[in-house]
C-alpha positions as CSV (number, residue, x, y, z in Angstrom):
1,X,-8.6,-65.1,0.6
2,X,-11.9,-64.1,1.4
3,X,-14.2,-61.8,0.2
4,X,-14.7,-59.5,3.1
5,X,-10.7,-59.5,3.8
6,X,-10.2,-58.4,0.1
7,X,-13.2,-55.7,0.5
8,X,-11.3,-54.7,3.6
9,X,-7.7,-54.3,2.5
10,X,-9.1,-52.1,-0.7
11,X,-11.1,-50.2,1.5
12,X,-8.2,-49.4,3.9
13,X,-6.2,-48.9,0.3
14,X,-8.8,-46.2,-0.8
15,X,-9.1,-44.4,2.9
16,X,-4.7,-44.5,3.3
17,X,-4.6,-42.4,-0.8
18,X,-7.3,-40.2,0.0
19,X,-5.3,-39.2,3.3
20,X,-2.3,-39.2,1.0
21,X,-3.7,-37.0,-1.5
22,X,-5.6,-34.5,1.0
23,X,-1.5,-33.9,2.5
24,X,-0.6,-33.1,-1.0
25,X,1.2,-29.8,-0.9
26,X,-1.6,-26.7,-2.0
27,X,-1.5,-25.0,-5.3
28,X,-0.2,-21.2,-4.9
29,X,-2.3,-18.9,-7.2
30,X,-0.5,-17.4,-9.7
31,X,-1.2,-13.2,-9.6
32,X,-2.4,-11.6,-13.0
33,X,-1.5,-8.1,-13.6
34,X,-4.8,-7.2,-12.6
35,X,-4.4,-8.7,-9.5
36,X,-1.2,-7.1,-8.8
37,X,-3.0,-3.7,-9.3
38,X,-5.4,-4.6,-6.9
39,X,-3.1,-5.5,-4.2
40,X,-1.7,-2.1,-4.6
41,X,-4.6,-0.3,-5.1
42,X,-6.1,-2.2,-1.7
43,X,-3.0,-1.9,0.1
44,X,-3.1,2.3,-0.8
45,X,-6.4,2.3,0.3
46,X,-6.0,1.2,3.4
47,X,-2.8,3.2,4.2
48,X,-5.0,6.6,3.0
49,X,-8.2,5.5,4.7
50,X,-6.0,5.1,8.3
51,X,-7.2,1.3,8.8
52,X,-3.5,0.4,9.6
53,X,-2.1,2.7,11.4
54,X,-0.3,1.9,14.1
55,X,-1.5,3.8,16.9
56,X,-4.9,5.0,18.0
57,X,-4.7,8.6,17.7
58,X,-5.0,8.3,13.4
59,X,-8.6,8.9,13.3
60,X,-10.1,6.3,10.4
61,X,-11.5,8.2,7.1
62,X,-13.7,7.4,4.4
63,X,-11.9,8.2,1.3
64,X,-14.5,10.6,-1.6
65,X,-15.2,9.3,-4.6
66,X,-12.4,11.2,-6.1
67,X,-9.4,10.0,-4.1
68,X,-10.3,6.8,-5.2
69,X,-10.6,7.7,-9.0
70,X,-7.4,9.3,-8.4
71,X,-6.1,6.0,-6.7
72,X,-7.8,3.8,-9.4
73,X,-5.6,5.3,-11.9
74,X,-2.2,5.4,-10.3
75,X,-2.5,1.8,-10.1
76,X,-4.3,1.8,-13.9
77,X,-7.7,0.0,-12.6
78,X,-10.7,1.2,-14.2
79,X,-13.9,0.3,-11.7
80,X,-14.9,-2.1,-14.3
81,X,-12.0,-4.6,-13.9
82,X,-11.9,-3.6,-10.0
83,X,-15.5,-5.4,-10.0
84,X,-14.6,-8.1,-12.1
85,X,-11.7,-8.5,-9.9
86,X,-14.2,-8.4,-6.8
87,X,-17.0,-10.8,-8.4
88,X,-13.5,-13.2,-9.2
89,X,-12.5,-12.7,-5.7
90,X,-15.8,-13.6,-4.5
91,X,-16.1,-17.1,-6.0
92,X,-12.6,-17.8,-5.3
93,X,-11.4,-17.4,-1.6
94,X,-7.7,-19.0,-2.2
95,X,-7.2,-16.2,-4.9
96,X,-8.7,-13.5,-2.9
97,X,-5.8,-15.0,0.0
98,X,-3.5,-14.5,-2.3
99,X,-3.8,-11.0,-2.9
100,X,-4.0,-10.2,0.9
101,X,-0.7,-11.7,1.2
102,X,0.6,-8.9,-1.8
103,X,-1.3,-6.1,0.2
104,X,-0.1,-7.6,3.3
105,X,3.6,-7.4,2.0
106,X,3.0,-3.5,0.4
107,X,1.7,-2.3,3.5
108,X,4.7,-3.8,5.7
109,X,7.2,-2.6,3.1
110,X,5.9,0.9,3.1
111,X,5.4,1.5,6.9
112,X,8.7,0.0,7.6
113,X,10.1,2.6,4.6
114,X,7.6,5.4,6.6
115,X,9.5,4.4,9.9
């Protein structure tokens, strides 16, 4: 066997596994309880502020400082973790996915309730 064939068939080896590997199945991103305080505290503050309503009569509103203190604790976030969770969020987009697929599943499960 020659050289080149050799070089050829490991090549083709090395291009078939990293195909292989790049069609491995995706790791999910397991939620702290931070982040599941998040997602509700997002999800809330979108229902309050009107961004997903379902018509276009709900006029949009920027919520005051208060209502979101007042959020902040009925999901037990202080602002300091809420950064954290926003500078973690930041460097990691699959996490920050993650958590928009738990606000995604609040917000259907409490309009549907609404409805």
């Amino acid at each position: 066997m020659k050289f080149s064939e050799t070089f050829r068939k490991s090549f083709f080896c090395f291009v078939l596994g990293c195909a292989l590997l790049g069609c491995s199945e995706k790791k999910s991103f397991s939620l702290d309880k931070d982040d599941i305080r998040f997602a509700g505290f997002y999800s809330d503050y979108l229902l309050e502020s009107g961004v997903v309503a379902a018509h276009e009569a709900v006029a949009l509103s920027a919520l005051d400082p208060s209502e979101i203190n007042a959020l902040l604790a009925r999901h037990a976030l202080t602002r300091d973790r809420m950064n954290r969770k926003i500078a973690a969020y930041k460097r990691n987009p699959e996490l920050w996915r993650s958590v928009l697929l738990q606000v995604r599943i609040r917000i259907l499960k409490k309009t549907d309730a609404a409805q």
